[in-house]
N, C-alpha and C positions, 0 to 999 in steps of 0.2 A: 504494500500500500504506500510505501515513500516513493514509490515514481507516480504516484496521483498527484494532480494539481494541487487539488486542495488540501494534502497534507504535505507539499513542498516548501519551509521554513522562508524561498527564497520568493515564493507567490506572495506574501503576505509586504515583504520590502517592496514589487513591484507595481501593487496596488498605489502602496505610501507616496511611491515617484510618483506616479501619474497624476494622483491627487494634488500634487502641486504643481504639475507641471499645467493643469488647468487654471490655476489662480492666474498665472502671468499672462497675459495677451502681449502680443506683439502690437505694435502700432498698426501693423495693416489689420490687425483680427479687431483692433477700436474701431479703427474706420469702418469697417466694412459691417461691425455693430452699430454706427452711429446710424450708417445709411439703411439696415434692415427697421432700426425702429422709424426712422423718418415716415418710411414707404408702408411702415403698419399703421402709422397716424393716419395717414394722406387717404389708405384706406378705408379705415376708421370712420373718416372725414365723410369722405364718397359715399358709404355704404348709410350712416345716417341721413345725408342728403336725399339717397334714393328711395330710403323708407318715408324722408317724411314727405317727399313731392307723389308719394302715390295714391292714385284718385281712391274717394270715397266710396265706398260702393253704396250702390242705387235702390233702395230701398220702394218697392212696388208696394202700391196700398193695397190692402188685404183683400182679396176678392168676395163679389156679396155670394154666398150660396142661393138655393135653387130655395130653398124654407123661409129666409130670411126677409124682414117686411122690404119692399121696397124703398128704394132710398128716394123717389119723388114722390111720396109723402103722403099716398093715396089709402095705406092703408091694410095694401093689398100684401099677400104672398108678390115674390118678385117672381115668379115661376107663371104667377096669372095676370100680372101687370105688365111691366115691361120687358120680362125674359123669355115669350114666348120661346 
């Protein structure tokens, strides 16, 4: 089992490297963060603009049923009135 990774004493140092070696950025690896956040604002940006320019939706007034009195006033079923 000491040729498995995970009980290899030298796995455990090579993790420690790597873990610092992610703290340091290079100057191109800032730049090239400064510009990945820019470009997630800007779409940020865009993507609320597009939510809030989208039309309303159209809300149809409720249809009279075949039971329902009619709506010019007479009294009737709308079924014997005006829905022939």
């Amino acid at each position: 089992m000491e040729d498995w990774y995970c009980f290899d004493p030298r796995a455990d140092r090579d993790e420690e490297e790597d873990e610092e070696d992610e703290d340091e950025l290079s100057e191109d690896d800032l730049d090239e963060l400064e510009e990945l956040r820019a470009r997630a604002a800007s779409y940020e940006r865009t993507l609320d603009q597009l939510t809030a320019a989208a039309p309303k939706p159209v809300r149809a007034d409720p249809k009279i049923g075949r039971n329902d009195p009619c709506p010019c006033g007479s009294g009737k079923k709308y079924k014997k009135c005006c829905g022939k």
